[in-house]
N, CA, C and O atoms as a CHARMM CRD file, in Angstrom:
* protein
*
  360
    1    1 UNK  N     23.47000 110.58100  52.66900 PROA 1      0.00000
    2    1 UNK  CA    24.87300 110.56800  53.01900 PROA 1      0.00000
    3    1 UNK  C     25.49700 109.20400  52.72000 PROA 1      0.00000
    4    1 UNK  O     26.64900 109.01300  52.33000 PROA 1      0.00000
    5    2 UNK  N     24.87900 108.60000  52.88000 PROA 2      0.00000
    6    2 UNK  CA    25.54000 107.04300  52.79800 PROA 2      0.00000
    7    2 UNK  C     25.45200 106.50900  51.32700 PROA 2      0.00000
    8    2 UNK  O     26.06600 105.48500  51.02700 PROA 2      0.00000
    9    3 UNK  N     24.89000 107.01300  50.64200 PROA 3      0.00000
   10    3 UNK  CA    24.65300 106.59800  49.05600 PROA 3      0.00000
   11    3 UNK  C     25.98400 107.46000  48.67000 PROA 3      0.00000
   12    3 UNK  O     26.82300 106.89100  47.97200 PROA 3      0.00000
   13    4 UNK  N     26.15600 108.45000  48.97700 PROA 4      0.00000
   14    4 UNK  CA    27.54900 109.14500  48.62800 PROA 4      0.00000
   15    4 UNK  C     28.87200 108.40900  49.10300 PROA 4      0.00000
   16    4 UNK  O     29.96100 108.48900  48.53400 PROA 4      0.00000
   17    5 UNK  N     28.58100 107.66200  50.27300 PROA 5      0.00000
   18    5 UNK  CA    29.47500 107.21500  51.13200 PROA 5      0.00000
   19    5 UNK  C     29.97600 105.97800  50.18900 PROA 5      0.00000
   20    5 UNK  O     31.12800 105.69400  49.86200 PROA 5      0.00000
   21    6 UNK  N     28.88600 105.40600  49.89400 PROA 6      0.00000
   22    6 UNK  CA    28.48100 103.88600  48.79600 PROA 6      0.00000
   23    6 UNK  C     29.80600 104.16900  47.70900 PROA 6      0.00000
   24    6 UNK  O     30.93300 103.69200  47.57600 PROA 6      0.00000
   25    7 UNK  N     28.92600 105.31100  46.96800 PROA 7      0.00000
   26    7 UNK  CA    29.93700 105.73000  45.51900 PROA 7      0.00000
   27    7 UNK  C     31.07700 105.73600  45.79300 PROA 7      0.00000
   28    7 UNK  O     31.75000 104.85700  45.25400 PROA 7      0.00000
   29    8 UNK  N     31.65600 106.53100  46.56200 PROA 8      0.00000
   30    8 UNK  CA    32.70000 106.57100  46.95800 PROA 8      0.00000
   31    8 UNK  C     33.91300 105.82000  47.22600 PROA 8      0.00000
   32    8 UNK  O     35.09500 105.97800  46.92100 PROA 8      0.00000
   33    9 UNK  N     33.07100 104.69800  48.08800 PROA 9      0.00000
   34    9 UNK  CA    34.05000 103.55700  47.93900 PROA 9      0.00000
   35    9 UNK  C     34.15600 102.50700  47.31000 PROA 9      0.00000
   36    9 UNK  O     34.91700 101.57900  47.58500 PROA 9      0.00000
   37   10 UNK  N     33.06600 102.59900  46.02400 PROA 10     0.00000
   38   10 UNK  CA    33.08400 101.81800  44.84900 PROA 10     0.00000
   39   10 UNK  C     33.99800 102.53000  44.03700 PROA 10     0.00000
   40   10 UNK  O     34.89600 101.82700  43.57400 PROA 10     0.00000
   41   11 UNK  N     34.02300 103.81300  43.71400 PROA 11     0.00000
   42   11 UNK  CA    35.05100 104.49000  43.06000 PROA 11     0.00000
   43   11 UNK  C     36.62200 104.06000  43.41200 PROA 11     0.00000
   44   11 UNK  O     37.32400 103.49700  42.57200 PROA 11     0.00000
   45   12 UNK  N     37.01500 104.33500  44.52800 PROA 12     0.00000
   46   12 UNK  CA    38.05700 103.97200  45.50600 PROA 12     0.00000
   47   12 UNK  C     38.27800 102.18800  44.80500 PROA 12     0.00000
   48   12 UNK  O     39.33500 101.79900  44.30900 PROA 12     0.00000
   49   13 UNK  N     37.21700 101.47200  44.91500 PROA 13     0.00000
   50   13 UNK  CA    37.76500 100.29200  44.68300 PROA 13     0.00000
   51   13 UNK  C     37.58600  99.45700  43.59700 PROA 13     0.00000
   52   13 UNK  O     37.65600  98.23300  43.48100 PROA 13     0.00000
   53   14 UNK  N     37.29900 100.51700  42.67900 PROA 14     0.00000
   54   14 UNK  CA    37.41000 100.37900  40.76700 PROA 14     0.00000
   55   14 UNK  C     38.69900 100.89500  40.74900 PROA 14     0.00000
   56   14 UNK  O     39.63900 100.33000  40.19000 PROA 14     0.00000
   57   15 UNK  N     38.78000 102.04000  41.39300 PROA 15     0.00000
   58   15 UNK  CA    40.43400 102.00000  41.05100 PROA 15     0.00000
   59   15 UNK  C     41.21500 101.68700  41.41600 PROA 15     0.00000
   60   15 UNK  O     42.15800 101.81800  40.63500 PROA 15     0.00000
   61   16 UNK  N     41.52800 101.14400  42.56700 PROA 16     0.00000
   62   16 UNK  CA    42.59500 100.48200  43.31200 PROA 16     0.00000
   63   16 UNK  C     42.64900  98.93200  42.17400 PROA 16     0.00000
   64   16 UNK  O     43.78300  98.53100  41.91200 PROA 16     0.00000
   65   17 UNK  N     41.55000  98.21400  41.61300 PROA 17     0.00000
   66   17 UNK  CA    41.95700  97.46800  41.19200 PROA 17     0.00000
   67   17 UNK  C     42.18600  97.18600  39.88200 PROA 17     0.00000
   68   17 UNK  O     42.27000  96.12600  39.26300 PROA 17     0.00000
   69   18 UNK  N     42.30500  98.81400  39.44400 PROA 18     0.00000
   70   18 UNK  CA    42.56900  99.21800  38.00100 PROA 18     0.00000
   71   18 UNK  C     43.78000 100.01400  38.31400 PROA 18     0.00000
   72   18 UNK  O     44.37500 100.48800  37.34600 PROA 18     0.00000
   73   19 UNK  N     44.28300 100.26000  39.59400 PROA 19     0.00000
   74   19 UNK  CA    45.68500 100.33500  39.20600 PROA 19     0.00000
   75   19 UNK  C     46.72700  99.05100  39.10500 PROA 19     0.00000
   76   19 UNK  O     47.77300  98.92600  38.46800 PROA 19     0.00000
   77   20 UNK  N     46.06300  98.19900  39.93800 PROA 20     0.00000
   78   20 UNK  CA    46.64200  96.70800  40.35000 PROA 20     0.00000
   79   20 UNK  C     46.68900  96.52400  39.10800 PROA 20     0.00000
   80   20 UNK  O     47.83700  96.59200  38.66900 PROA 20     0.00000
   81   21 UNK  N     46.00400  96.34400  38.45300 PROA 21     0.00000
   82   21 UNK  CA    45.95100  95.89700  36.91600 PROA 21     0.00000
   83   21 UNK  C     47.00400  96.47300  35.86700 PROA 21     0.00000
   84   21 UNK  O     47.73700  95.74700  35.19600 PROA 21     0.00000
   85   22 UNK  N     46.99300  97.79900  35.80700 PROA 22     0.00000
   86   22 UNK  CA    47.87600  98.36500  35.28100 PROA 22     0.00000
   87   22 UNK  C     49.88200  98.32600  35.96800 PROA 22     0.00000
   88   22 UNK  O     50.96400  98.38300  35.38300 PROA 22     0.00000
   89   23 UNK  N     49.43400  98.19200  37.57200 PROA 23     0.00000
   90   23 UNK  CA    50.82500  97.45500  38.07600 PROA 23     0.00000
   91   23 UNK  C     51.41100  96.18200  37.92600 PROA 23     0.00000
   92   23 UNK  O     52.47900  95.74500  38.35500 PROA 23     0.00000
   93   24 UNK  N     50.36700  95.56800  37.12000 PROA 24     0.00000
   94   24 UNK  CA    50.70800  93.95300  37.50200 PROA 24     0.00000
   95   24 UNK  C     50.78700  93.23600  39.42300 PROA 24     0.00000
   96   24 UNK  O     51.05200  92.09100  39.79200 PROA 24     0.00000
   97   25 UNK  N     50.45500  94.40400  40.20900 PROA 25     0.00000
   98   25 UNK  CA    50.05800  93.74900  41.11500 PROA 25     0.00000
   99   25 UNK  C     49.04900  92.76500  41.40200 PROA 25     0.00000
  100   25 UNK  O     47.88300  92.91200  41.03900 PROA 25     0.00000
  101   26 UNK  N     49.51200  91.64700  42.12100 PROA 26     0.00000
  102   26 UNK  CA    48.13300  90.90800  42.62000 PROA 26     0.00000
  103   26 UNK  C     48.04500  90.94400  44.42100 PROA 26     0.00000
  104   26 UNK  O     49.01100  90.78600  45.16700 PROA 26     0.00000
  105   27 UNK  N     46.76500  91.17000  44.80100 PROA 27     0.00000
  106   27 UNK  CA    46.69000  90.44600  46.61100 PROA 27     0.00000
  107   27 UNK  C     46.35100  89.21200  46.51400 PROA 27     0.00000
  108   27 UNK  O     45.46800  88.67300  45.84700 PROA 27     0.00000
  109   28 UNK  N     47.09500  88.81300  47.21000 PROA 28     0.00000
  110   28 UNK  CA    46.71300  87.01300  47.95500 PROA 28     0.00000
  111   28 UNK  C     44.91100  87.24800  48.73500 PROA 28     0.00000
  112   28 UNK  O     44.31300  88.28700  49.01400 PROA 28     0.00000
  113   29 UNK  N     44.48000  85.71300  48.88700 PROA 29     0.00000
  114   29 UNK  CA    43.58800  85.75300  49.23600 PROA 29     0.00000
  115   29 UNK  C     43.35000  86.62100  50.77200 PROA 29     0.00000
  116   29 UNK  O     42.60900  87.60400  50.77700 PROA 29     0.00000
  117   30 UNK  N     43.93400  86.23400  51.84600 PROA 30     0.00000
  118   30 UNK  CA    43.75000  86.76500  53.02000 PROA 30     0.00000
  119   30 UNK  C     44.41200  88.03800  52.98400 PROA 30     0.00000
  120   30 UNK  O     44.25700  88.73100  53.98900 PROA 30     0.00000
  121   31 UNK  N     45.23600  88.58300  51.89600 PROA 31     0.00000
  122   31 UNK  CA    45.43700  90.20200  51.75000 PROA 31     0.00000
  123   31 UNK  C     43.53100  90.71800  51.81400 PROA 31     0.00000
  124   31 UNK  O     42.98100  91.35300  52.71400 PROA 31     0.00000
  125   32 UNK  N     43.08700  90.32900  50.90500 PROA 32     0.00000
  126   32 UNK  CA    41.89300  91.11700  50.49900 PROA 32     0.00000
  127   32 UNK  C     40.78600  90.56000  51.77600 PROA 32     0.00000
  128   32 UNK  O     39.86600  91.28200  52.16000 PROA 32     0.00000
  129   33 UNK  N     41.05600  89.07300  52.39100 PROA 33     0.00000
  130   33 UNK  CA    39.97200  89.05200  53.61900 PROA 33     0.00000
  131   33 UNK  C     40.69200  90.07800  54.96800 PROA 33     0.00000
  132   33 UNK  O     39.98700  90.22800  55.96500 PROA 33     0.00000
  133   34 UNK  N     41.72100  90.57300  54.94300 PROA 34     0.00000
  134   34 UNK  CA    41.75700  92.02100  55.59700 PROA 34     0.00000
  135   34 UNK  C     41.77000  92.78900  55.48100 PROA 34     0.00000
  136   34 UNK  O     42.00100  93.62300  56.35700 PROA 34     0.00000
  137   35 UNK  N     41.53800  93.00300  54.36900 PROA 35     0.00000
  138   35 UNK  CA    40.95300  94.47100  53.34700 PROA 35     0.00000
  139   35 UNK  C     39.61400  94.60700  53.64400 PROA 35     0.00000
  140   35 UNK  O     39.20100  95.72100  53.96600 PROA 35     0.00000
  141   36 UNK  N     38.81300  93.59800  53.58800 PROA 36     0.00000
  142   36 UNK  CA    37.45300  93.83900  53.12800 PROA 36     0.00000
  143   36 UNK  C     37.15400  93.80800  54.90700 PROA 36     0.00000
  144   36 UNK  O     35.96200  93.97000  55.16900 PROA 36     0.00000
  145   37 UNK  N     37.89100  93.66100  55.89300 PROA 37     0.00000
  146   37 UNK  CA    37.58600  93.25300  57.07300 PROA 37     0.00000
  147   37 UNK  C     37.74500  94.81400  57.76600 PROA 37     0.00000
  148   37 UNK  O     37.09300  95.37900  58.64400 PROA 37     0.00000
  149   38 UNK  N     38.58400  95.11400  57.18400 PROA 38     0.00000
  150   38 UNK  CA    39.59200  96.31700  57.99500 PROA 38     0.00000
  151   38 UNK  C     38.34500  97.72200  57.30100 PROA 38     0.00000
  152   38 UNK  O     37.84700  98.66500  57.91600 PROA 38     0.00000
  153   39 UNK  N     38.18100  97.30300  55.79300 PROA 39     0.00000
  154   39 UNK  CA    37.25900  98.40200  55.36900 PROA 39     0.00000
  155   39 UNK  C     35.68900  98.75900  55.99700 PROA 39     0.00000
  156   39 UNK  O     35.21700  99.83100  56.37700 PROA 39     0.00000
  157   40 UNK  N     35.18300  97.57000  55.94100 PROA 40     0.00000
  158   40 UNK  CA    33.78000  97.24100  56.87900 PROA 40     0.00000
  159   40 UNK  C     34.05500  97.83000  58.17400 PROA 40     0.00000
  160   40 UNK  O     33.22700  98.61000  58.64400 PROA 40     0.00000
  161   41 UNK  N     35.43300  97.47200  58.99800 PROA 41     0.00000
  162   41 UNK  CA    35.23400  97.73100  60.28300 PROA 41     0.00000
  163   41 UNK  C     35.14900  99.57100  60.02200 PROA 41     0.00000
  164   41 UNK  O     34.46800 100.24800  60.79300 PROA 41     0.00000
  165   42 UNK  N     35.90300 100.20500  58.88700 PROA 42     0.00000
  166   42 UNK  CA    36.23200 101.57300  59.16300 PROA 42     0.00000
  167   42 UNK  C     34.37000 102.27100  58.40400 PROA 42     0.00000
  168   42 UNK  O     33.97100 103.42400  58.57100 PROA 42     0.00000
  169   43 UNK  N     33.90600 101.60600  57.94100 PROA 43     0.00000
  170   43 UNK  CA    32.59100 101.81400  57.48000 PROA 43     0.00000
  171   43 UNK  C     31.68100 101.89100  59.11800 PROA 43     0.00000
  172   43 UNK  O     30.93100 102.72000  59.63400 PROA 43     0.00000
  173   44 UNK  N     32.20000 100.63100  59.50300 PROA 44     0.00000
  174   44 UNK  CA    30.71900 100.98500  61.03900 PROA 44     0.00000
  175   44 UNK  C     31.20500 101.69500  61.88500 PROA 44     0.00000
  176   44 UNK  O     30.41000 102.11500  62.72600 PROA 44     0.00000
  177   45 UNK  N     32.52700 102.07700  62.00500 PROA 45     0.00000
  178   45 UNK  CA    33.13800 103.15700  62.88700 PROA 45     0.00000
  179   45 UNK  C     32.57100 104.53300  62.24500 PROA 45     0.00000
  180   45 UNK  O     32.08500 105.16800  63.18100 PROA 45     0.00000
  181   46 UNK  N     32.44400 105.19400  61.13700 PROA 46     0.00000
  182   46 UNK  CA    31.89100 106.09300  60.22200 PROA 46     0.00000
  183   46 UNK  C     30.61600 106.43100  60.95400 PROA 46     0.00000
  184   46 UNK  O     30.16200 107.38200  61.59000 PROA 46     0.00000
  185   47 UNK  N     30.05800 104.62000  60.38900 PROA 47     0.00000
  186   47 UNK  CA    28.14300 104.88600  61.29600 PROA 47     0.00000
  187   47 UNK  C     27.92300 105.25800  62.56000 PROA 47     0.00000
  188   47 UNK  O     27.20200 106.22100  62.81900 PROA 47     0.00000
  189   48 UNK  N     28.34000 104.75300  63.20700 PROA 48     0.00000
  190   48 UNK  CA    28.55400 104.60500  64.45900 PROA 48     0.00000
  191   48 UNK  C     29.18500 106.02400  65.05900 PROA 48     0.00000
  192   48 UNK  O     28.66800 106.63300  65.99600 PROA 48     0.00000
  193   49 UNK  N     30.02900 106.32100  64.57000 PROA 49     0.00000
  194   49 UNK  CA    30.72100 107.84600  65.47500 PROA 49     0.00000
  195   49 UNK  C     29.67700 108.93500  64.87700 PROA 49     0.00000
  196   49 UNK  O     29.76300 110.01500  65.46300 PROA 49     0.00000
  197   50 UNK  N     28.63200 108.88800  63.75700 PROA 50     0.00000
  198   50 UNK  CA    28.28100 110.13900  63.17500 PROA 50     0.00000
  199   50 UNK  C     26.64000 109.87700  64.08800 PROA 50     0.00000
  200   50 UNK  O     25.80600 110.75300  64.32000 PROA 50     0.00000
  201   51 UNK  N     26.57500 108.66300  64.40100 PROA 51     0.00000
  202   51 UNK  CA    24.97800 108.44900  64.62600 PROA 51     0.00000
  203   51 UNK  C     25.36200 108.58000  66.38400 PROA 51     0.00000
  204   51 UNK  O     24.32400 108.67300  67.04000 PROA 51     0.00000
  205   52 UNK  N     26.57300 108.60100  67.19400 PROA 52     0.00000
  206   52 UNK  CA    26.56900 109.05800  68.24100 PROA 52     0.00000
  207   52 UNK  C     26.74100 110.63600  68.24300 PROA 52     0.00000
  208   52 UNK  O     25.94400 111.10300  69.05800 PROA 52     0.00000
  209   53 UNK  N     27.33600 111.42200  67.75500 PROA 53     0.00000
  210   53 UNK  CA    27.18900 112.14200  67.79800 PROA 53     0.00000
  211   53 UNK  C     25.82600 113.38600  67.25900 PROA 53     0.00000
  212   53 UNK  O     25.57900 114.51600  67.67900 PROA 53     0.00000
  213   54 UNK  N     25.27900 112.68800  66.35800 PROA 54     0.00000
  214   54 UNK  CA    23.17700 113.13600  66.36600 PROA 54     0.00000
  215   54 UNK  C     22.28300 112.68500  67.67100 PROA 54     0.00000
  216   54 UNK  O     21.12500 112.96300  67.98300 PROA 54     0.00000
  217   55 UNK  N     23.17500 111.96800  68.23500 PROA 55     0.00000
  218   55 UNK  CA    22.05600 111.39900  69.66700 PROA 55     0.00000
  219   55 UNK  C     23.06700 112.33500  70.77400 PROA 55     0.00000
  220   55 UNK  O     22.89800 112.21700  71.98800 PROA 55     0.00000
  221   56 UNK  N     24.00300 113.16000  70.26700 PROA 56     0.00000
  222   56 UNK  CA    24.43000 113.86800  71.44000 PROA 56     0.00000
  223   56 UNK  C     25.53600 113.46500  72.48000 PROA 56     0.00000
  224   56 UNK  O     25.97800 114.14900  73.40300 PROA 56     0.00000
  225   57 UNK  N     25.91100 112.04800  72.06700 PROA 57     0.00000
  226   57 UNK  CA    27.11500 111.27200  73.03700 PROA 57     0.00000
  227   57 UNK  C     28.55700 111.78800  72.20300 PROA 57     0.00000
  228   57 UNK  O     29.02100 111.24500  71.20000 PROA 57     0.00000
  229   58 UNK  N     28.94500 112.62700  72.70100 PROA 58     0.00000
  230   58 UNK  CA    30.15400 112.88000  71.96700 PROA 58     0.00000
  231   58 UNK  C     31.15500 111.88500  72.84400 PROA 58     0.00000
  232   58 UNK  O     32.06900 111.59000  72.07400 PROA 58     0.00000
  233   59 UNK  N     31.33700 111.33900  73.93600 PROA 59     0.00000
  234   59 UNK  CA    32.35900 110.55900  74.43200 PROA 59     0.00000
  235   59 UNK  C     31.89900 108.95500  74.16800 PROA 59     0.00000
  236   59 UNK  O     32.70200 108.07100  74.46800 PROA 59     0.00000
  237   60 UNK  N     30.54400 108.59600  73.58200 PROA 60     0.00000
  238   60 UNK  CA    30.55100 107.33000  72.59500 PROA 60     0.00000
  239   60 UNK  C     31.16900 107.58300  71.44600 PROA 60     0.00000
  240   60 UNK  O     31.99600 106.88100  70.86400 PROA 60     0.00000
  241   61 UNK  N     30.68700 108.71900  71.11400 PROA 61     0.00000
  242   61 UNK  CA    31.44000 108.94200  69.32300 PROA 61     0.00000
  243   61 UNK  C     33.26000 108.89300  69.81100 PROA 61     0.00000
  244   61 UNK  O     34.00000 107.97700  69.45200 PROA 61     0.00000
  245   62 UNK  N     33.58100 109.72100  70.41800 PROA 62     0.00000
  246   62 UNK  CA    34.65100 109.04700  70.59000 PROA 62     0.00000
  247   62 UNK  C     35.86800 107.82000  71.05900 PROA 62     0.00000
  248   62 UNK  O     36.95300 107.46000  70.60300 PROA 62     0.00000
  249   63 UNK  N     34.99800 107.43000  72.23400 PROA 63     0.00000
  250   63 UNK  CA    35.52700 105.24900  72.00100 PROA 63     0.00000
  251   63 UNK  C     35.25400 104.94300  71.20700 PROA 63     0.00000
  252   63 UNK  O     36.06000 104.04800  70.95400 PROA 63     0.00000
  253   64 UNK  N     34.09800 105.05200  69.87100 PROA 64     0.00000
  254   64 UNK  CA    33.72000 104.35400  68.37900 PROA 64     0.00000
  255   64 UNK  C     34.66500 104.23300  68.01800 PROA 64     0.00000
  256   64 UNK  O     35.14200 103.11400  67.82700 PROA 64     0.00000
  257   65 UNK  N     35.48700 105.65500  67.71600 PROA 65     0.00000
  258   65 UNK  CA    36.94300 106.25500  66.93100 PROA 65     0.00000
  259   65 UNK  C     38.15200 105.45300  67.64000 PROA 65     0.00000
  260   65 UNK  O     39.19000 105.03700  67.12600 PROA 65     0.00000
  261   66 UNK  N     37.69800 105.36100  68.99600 PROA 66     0.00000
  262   66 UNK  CA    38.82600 104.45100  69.60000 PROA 66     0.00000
  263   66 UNK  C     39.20500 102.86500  69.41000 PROA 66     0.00000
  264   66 UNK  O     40.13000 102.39500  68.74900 PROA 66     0.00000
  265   67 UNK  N     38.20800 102.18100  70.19000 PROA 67     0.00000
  266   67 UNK  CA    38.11600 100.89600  69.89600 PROA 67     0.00000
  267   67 UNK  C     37.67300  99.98900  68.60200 PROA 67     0.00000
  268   67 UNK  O     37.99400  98.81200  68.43500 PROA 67     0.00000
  269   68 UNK  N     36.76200 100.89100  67.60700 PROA 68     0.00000
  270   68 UNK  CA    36.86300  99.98000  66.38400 PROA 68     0.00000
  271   68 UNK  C     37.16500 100.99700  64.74800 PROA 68     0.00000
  272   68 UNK  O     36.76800 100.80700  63.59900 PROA 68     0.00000
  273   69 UNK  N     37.92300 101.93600  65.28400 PROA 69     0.00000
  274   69 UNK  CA    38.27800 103.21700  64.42600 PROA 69     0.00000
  275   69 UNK  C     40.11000 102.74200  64.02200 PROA 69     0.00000
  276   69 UNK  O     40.59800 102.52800  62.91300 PROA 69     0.00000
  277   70 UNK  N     40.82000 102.69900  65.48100 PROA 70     0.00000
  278   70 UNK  CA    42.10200 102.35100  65.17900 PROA 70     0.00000
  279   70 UNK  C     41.99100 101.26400  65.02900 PROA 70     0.00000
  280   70 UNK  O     42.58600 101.19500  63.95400 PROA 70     0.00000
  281   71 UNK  N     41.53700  99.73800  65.34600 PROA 71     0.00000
  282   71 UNK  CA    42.18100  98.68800  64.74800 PROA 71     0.00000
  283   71 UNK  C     41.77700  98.47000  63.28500 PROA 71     0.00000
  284   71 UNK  O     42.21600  97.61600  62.51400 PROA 71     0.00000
  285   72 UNK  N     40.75500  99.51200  63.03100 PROA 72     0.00000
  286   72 UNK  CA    40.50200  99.12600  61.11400 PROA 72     0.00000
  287   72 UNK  C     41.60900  99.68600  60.62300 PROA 72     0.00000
  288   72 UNK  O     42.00400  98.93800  59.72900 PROA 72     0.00000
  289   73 UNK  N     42.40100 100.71100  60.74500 PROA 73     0.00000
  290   73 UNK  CA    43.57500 101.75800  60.30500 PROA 73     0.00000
  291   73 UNK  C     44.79900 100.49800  60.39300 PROA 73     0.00000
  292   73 UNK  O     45.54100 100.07900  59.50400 PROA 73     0.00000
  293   74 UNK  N     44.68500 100.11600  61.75200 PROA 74     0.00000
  294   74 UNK  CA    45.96900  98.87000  61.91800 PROA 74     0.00000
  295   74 UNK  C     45.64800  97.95600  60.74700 PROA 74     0.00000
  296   74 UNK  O     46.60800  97.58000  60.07400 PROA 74     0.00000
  297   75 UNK  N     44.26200  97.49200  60.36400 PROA 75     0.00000
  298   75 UNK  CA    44.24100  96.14900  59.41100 PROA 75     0.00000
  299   75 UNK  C     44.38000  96.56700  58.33000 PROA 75     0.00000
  300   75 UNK  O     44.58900  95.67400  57.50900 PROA 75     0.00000
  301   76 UNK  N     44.35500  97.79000  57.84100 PROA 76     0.00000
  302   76 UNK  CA    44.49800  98.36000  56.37100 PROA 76     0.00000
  303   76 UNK  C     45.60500  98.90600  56.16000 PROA 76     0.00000
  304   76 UNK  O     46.02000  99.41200  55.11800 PROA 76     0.00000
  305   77 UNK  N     46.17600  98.79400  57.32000 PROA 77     0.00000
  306   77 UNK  CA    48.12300  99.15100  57.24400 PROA 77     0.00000
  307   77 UNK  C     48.59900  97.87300  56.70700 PROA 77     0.00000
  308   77 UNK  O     49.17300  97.69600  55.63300 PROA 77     0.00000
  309   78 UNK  N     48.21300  96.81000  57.79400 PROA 78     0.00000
  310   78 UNK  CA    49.07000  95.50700  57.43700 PROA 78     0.00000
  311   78 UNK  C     48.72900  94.96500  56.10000 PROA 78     0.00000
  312   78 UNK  O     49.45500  94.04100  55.73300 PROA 78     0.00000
  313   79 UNK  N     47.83100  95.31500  55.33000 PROA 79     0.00000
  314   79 UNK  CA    47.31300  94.66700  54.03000 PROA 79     0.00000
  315   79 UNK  C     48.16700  95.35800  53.22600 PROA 79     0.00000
  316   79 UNK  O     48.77800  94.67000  52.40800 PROA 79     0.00000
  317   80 UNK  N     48.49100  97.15200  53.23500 PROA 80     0.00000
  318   80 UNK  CA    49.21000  97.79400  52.62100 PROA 80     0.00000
  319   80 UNK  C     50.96500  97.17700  52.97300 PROA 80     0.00000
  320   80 UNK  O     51.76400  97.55800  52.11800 PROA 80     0.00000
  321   81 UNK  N     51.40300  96.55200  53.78400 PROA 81     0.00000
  322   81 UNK  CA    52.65800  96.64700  53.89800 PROA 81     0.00000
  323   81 UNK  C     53.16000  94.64700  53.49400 PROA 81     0.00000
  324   81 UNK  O     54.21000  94.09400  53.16400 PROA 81     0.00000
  325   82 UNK  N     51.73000  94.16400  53.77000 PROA 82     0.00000
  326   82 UNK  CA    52.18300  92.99300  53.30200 PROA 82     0.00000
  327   82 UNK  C     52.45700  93.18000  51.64700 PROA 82     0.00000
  328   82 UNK  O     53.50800  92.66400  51.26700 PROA 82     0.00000
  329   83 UNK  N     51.85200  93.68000  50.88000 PROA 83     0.00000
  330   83 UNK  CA    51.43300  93.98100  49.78900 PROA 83     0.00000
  331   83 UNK  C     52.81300  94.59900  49.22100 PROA 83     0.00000
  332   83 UNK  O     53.47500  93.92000  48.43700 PROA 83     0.00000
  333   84 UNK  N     53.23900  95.85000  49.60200 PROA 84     0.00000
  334   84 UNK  CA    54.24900  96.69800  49.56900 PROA 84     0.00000
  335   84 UNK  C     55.19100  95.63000  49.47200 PROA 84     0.00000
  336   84 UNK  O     55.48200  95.30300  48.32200 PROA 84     0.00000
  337   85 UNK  N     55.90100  94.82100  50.68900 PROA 85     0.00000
  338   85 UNK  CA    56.31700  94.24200  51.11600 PROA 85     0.00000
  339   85 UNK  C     57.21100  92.85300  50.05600 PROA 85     0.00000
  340   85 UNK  O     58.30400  92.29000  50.11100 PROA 85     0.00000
  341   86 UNK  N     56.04500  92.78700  49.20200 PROA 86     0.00000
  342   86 UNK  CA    55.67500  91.34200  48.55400 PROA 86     0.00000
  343   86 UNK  C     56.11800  91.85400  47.08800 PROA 86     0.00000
  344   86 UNK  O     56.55700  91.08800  46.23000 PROA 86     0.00000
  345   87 UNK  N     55.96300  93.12600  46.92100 PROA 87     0.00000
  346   87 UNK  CA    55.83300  93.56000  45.29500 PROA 87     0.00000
  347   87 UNK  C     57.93500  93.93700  45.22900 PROA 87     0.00000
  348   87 UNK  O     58.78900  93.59800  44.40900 PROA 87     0.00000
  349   88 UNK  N     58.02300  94.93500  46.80900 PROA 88     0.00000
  350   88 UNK  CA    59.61500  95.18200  46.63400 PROA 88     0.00000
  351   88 UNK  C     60.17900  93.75700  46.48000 PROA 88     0.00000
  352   88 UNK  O     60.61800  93.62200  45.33800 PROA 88     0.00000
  353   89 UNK  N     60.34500  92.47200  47.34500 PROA 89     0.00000
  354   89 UNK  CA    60.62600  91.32300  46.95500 PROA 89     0.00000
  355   89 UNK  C     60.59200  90.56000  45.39200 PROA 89     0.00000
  356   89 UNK  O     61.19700  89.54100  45.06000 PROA 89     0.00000
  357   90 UNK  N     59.88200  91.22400  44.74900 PROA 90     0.00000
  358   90 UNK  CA    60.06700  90.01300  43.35000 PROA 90     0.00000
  359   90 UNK  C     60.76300  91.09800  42.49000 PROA 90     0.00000
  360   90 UNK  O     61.14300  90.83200  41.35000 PROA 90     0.00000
């Protein structure tokens, strides 16, 4: 599962920076250290909610989703809107 999981978001992030490329977009440095922060966090929320729920804790699997599920969604918003944000400006 996780080798699929792997591809996946190597795919995802060959192309995100092959569309950047083709947009002439660029991220600033701390765009991408909350990218890569916000993505990791939504990666161990993944592990974490699927490996509580094989041990049978469905109300761990769900604080996983809570406490480190939404603030990865919040950090991969703000990377998207700084970004957004930055490209409508020029």
């Amino acid at each position: 599962m996780w080798f699929i999981i792997g591809l996946a978001v190597g795919a995802l992030l060959l192309g995100l920076i092959w569309l950047m490329k083709r947009s002439n977009v660029s991220l600033t440095w701390y765009e991408w250290l909350i990218g890569v922060i916000g993505l990791s966090m939504l990666l161990f929320t993944a592990q974490n909610f699927f490996g509580s729920l094989a041990e049978v804790e469905p109300k761990a699997a769900s604080m996983f989703l809570l406490v480190t599920g939404l603030p990865s969604l919040i950090l991969l918003a703000i990377v998207w809107q700084l970004a957004a944000r930055r490209t409508k400006k020029a």
